[in-house]
N, C-alpha and C positions, 0 to 999 in steps of 0.2 A: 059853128066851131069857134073856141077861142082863139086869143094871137098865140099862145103856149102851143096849142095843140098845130095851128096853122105852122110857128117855126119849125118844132118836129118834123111833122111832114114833109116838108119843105127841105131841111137838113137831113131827111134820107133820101128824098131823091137826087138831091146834089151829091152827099158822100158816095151813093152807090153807082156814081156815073164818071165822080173825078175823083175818088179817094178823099181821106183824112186830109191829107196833108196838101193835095192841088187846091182843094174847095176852101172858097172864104168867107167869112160869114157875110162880106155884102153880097155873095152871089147866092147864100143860101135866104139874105133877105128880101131879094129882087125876087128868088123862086115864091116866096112864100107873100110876094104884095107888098111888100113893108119896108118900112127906113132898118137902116143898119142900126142906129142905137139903140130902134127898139128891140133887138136880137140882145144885146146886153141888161135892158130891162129887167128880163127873162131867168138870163145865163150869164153867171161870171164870166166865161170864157168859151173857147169854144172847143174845148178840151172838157168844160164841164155841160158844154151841147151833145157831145159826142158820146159819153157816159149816161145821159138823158136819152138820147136814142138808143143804146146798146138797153136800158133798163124796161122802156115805154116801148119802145116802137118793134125790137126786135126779140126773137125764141128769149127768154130771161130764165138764167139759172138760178137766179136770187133763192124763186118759192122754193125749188126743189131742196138748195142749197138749207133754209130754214129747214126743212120737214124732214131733212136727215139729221139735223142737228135737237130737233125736237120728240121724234121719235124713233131711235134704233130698235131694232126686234121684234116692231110689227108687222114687219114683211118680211118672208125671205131674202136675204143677203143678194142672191140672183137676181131675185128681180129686182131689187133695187138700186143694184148697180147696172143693169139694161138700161134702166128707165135714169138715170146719170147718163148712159151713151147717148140714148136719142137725143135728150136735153143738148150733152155738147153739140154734139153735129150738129143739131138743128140753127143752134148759135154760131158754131163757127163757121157754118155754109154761109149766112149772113152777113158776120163781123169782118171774116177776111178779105173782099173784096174791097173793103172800104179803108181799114187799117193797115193793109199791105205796102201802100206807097210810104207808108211815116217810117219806116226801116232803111228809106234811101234818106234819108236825112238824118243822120245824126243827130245834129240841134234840136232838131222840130221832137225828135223822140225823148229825148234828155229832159228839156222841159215839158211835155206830156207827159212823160212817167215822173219827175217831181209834182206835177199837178195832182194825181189823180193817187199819190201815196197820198200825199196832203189832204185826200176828200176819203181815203180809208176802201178805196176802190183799185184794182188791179190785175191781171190775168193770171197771179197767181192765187187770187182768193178757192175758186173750184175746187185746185187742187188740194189748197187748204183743208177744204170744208168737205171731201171725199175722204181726203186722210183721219181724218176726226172720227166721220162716221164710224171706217171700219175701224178706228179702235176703238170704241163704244164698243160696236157688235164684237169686239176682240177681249173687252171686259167681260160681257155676256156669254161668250165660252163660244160663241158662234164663229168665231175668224179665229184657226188658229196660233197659240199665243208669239210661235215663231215667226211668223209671218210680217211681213216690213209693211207698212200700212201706206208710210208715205209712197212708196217705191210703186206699192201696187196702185194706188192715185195716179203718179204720175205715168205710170204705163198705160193707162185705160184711157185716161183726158189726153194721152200724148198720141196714143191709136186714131183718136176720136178727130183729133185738128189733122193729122198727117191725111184719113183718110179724107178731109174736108178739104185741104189745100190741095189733094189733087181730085178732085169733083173740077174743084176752081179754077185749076191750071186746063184742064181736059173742057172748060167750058159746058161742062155737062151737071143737069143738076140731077141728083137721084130721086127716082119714087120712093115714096114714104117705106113702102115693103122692100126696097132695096137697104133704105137706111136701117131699119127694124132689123132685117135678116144679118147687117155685119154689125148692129148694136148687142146682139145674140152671141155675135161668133165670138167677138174681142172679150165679149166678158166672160165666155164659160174658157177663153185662155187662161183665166186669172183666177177661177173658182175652185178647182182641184188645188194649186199652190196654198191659197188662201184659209182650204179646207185641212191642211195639213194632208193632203192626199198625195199618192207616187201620181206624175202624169208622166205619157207621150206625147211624142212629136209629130204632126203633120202639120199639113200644108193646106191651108183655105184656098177657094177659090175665089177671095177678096183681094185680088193683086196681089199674091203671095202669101201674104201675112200668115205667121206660124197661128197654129192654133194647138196649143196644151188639153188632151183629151184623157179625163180617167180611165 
């Protein structure tokens, strides 16, 4: 294993034990064998460690984020925004327990999030890049044209963290088929809208959460 791949490692088992913001990089370079400068070698900072781990180490929405930008219209709409659910969850069941603590610091977040605008990276890139898709497929005649693209992003990826922070709160982590079965349910709330279709209202048996059914 190289020292790149060694600090990696090393810096998620530190982040996912002390958080973002307790963890230091000399304690992520004691984890990992090594002196502290050479963790800088490596990584500008460690805000640009953190961004490294979230791409390398943990669930990455990056590819998926490409392949809806590269192809709309060769999948179903449905399925393609399921497969956007599992991708979040599976990231934000990862990313939250680590980036949680940087919200009790002001400072530490302030300069984090100037850092990582500056590297063209963000949390709200996803939603960006979901929003895009469906107006592609909204060009293609497949989402129809009334339909708020951005809105309907931020609903689906705001479903997807809500139901991840409380996985994470509850200390419980879900089976794959549990995540699957409400990556299912949150999208077909958003597919009859999306579809320009009338929906109704029920009630999931995902902690509430409404569910829009044609």
């Amino acid at each position: 294993m190289d020292t790149r791949d060694r600090i990696l490692d090393a810096a998620v088992q530190v982040m996912r034990t002390r958080g973002f913001a307790r963890c230091t990089t000399k304690e992520i370079a004691k984890a990992a064998g090594l002196s502290e400068p050479m963790i800088y070698k490596h990584f500008a900072s460690k805000s640009a460690l953190f961004l490294a781990v979230l791409h390398e180490r943990l669930p990455s929405f990056g590819p998926l984020a490409r392949e809806l930008a590269e192809a709309p219209g060769d999948q179903p709409v449905r399925d393609r925004l399921v497969a956007v659910a599992r991708a979040a969850i599976a990231l934000y069941l990862e990313a939250f327990p680590m980036s949680a603590s940087m919200f009790a610091e002001p400072g530490l977040l302030a300069a984090h999030r100037e850092e990582i605008t500056a590297l063209g990276a963000g949390p709200h890139r996803p939603v960006a890049a979901v929003a895009d898709y469906l107006r592609a497929e909204q060009r293609g005649g497949r989402v129809a044209a009334r339909a708020d693209c951005a809105a309907a992003a931020g609903l689906l990826l705001g479903a997807c963290f809500q139901y991840a922070f409380l996985r994470c709160f509850e200390q419980r982590r879900p089976d794959q088929a549990e995540i699957d079965a409400y990556a299912a349910a949150v999208t077909d709330t958003l597919i009859a809208p999306l579809a320009g279709l009338p929906s109704r209202l029920c009630v999931s048996r995902f902690g509430g959460a409404a569910v829009f059914v044609p």
